[in-house]
TIMI-2910 file (N, C-alpha, C, CB; in pm, 1 decimal, decimal comma, always signed):
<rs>
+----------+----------+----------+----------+----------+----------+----------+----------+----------+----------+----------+----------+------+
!      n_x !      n_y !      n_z !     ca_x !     ca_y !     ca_z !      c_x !      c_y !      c_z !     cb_x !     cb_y !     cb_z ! resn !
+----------+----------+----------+----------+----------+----------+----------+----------+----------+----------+----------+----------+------+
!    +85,4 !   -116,8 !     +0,0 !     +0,0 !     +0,0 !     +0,0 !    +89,7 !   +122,8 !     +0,0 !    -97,0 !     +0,0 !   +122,2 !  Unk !
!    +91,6 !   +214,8 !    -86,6 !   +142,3 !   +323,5 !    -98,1 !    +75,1 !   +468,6 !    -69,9 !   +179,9 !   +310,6 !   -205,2 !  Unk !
!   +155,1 !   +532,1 !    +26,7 !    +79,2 !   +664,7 !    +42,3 !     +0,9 !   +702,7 !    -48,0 !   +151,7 !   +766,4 !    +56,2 !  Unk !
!   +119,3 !   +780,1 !   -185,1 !    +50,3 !   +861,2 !   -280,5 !    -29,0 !   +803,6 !   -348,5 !   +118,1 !   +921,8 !   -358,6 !  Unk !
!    -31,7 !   +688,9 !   -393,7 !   -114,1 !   +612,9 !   -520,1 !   -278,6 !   +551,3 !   -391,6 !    +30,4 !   +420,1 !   -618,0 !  Unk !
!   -187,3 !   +460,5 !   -292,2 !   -298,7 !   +360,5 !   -197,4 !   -275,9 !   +249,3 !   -311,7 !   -502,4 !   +425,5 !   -167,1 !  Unk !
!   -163,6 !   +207,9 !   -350,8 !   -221,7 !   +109,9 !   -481,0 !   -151,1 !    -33,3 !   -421,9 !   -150,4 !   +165,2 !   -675,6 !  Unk !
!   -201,0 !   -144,9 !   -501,8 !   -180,8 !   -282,5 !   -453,8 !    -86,9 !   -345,2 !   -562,3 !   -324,5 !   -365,7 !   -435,8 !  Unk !
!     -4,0 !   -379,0 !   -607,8 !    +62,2 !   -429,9 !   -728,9 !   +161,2 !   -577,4 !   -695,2 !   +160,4 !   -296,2 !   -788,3 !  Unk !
!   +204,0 !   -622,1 !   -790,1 !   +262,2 !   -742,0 !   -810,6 !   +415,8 !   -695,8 !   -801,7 !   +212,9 !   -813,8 !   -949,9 !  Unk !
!   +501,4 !   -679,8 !   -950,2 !   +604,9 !   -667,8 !   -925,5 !   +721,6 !   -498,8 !   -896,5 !   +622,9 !   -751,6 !  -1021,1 !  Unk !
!   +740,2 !   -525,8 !   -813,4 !   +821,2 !   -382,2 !   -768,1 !   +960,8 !   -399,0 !   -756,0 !   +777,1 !   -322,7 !   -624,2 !  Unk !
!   +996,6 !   -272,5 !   -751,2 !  +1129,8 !   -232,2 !   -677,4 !  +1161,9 !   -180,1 !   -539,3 !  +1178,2 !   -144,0 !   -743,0 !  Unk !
!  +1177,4 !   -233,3 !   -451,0 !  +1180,5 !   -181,2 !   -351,8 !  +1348,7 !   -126,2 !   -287,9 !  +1103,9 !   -277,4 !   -279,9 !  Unk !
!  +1364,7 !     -3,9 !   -186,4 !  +1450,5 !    +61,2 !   -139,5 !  +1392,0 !   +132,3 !     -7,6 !  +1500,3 !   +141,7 !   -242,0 !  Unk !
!  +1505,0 !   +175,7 !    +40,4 !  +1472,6 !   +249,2 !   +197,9 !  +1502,3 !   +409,0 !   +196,4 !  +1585,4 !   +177,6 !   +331,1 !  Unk !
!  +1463,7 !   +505,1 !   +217,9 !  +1531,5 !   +640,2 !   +207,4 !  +1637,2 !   +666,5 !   +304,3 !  +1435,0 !   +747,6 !   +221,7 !  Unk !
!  +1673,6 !   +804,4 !   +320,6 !  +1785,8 !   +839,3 !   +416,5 !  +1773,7 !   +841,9 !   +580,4 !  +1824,3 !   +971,6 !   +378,2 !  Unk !
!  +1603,1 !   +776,9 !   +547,6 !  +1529,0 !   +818,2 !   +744,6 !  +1451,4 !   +679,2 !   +778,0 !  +1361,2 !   +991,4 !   +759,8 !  Unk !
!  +1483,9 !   +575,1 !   +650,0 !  +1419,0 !   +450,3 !   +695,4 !  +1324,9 !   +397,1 !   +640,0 !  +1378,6 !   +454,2 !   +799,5 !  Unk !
!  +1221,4 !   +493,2 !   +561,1 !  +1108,9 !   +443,7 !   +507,2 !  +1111,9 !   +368,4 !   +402,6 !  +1036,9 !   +525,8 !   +482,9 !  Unk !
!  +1063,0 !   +266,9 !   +362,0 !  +1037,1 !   +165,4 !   +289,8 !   +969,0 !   +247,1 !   +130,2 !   +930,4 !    +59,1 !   +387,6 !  Unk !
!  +1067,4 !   +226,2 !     +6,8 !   +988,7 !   +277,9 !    -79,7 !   +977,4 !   +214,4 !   -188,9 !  +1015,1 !   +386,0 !   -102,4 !  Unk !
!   +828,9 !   +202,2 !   -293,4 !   +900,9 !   +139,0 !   -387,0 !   +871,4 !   +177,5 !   -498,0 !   +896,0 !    +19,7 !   -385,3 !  Unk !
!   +867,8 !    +98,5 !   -636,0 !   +786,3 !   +171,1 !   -777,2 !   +775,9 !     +0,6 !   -856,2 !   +919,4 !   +333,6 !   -900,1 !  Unk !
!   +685,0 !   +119,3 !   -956,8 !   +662,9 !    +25,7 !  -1072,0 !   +795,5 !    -17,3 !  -1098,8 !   +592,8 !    +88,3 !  -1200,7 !  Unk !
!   +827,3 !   -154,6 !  -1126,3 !   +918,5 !   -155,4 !  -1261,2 !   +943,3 !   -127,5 !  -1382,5 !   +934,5 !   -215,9 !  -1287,1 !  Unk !
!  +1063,6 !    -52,6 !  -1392,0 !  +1037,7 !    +11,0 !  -1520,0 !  +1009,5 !   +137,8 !  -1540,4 !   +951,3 !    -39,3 !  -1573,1 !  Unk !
!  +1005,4 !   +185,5 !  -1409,4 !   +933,0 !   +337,1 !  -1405,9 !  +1048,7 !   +455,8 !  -1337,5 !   +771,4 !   +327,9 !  -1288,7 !  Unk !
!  +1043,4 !   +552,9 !  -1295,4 !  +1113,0 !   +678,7 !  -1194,6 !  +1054,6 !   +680,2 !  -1069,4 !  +1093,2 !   +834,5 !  -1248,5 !  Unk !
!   +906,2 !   +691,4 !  -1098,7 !   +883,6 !   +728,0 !   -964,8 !   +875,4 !   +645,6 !   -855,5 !   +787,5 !   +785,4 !   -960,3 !  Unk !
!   +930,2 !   +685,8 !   -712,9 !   +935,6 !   +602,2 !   -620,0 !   +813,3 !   +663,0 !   -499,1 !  +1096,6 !   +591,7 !   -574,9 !  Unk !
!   +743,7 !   +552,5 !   -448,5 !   +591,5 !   +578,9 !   -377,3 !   +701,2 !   +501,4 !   -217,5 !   +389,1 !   +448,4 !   -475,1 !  Unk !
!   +575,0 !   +627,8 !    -98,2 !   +650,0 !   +558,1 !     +5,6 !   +520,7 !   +424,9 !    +68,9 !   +707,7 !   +696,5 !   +141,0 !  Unk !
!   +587,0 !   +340,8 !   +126,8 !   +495,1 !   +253,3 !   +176,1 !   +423,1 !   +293,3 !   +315,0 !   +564,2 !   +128,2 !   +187,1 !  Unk !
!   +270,3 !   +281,2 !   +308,0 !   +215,2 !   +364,1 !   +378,5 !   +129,0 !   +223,0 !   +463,0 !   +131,7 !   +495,8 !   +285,9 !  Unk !
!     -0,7 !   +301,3 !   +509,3 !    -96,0 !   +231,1 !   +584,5 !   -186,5 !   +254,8 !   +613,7 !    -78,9 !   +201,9 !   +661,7 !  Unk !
!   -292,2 !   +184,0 !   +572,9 !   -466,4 !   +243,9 !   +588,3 !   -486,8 !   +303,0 !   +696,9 !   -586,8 !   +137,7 !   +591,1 !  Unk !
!   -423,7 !   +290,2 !   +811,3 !   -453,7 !   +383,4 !   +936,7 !   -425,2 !   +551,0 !   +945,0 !   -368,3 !   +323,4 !  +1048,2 !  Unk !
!   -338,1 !   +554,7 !   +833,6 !   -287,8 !   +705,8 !   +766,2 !   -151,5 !   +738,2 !   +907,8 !   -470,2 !   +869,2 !   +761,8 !  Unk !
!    -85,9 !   +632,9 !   +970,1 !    -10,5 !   +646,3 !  +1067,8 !   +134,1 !   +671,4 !   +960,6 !    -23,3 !   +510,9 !  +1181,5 !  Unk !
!   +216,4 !   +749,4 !  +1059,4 !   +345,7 !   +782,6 !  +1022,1 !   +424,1 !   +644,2 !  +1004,7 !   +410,4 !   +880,2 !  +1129,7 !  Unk !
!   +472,0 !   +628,0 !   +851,7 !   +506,0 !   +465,3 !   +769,2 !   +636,7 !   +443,1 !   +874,9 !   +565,6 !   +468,8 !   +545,6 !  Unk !
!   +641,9 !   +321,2 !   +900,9 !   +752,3 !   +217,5 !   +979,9 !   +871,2 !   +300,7 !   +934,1 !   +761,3 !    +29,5 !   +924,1 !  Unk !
!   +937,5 !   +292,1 !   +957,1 !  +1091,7 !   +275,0 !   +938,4 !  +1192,9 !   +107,7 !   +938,1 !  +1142,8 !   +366,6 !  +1068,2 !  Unk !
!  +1281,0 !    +97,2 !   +865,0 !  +1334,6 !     -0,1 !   +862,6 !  +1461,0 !    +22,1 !   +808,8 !  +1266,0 !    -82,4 !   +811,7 !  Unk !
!  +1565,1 !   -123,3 !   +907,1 !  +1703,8 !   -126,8 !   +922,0 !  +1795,5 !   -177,8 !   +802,7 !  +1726,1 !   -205,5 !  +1034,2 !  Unk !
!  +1683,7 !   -230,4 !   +687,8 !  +1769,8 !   -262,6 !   +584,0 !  +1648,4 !   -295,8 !   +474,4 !  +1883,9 !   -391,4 !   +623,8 !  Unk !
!  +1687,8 !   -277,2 !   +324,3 !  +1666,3 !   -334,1 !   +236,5 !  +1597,8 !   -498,0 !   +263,8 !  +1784,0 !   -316,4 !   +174,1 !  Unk !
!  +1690,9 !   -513,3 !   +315,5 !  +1653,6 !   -666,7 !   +352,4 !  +1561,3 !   -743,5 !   +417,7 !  +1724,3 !   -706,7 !   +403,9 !  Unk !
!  +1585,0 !   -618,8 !   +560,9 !  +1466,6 !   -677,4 !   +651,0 !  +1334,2 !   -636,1 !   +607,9 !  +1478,0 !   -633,8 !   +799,3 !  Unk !
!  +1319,7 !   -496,9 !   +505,1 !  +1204,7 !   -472,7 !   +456,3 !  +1140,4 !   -537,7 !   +310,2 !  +1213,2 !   -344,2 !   +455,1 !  Unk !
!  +1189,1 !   -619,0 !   +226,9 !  +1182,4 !   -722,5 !   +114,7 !  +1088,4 !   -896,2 !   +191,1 !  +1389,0 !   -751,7 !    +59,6 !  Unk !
!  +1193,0 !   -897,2 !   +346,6 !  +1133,5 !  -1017,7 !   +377,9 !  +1030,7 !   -990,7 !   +457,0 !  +1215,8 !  -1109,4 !   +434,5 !  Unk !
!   +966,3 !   -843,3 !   +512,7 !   +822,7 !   -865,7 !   +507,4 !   +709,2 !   -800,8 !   +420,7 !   +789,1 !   -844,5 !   +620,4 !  Unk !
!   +783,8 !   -808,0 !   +298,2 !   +696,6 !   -845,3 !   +204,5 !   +643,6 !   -967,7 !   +146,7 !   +730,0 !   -799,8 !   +131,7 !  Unk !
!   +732,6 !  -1027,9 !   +158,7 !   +735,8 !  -1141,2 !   +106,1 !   +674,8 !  -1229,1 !   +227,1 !   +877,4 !  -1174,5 !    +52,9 !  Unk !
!   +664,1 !  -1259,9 !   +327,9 !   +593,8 !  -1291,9 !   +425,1 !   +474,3 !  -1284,5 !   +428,9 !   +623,4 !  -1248,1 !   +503,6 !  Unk !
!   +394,8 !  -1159,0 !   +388,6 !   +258,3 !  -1145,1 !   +304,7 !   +200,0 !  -1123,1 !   +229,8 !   +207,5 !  -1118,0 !   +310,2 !  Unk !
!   +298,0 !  -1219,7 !   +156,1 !   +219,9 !  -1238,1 !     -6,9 !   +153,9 !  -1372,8 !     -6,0 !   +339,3 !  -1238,7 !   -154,2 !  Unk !
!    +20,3 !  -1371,8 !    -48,2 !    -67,7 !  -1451,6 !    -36,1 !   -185,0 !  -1443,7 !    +30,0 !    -22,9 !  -1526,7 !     -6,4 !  Unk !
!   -168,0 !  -1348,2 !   +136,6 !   -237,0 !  -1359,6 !   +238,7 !   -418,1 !  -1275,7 !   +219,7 !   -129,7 !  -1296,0 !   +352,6 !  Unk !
!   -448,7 !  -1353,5 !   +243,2 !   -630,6 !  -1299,8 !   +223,9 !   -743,0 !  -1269,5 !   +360,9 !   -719,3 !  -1443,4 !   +135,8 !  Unk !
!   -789,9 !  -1213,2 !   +329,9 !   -873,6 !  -1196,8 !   +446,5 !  -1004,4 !  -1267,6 !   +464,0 !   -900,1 !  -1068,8 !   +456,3 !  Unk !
!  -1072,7 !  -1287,8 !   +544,2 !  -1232,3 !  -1370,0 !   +563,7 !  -1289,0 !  -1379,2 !   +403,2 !  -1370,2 !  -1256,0 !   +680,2 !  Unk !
!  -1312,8 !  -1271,3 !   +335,3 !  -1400,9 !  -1260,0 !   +215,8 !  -1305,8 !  -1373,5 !   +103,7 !  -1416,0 !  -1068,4 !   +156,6 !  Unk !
!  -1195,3 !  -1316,4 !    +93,1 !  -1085,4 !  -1340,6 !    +18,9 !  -1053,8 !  -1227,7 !    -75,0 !  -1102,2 !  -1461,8 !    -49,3 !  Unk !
!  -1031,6 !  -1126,0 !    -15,8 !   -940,7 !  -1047,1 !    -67,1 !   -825,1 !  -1018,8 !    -29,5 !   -977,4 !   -963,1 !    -78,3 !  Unk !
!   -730,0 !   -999,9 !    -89,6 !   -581,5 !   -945,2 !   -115,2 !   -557,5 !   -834,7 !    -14,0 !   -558,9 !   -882,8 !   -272,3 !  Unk !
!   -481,8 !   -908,7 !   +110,8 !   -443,2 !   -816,7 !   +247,9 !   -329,6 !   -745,3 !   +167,1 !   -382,3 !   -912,0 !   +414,4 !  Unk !
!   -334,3 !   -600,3 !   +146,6 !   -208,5 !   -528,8 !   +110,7 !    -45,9 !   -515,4 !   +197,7 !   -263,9 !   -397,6 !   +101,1 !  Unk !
!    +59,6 !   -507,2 !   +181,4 !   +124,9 !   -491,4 !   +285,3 !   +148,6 !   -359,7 !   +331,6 !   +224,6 !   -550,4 !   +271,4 !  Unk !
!   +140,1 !   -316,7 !   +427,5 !   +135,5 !   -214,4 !   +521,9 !   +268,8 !   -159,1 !   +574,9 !    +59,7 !   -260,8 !   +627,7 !  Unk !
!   +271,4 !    -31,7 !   +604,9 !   +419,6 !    -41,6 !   +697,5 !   +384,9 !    +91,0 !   +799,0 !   +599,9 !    -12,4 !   +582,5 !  Unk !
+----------+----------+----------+----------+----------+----------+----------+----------+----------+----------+----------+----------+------+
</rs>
């Protein structure tokens, strides 16, 4: 889930800025979106590339009661 867009997508690029936040984009594209959260709370911060890739990847798949597509959050 991305601040500016709120959008849900498949394949990205992901990176961290100079203060931690998790950011990513289309592939293929310039612009970079920060990773946000339906609560509209100030986005996580995180200690690496790394540690922020593996929780993405941790919830991918994941659906809710109805079966829709839980976005990942930060």
């Amino acid at each position: 889930m991305t601040e500016e867009e709120g959008t849900v997508s498949g394949k990205l690029d992901v990176k961290i800025n100079a203060t931690g936040k998790g950011l990513v984009r289309y592939r293929e594209t310039d612009t970079w979106y920060t990773i946000g959260n339906l609560e509209a709370k100030p986005p996580r911060t995180w200690t690496s590339v790394g540690v922020l890739a593996a929780a993405i990847e941790a919830t991918i798949g994941i659906r809710d009661a109805a079966g829709n597509i839980v976005p990942f959050e930060a």
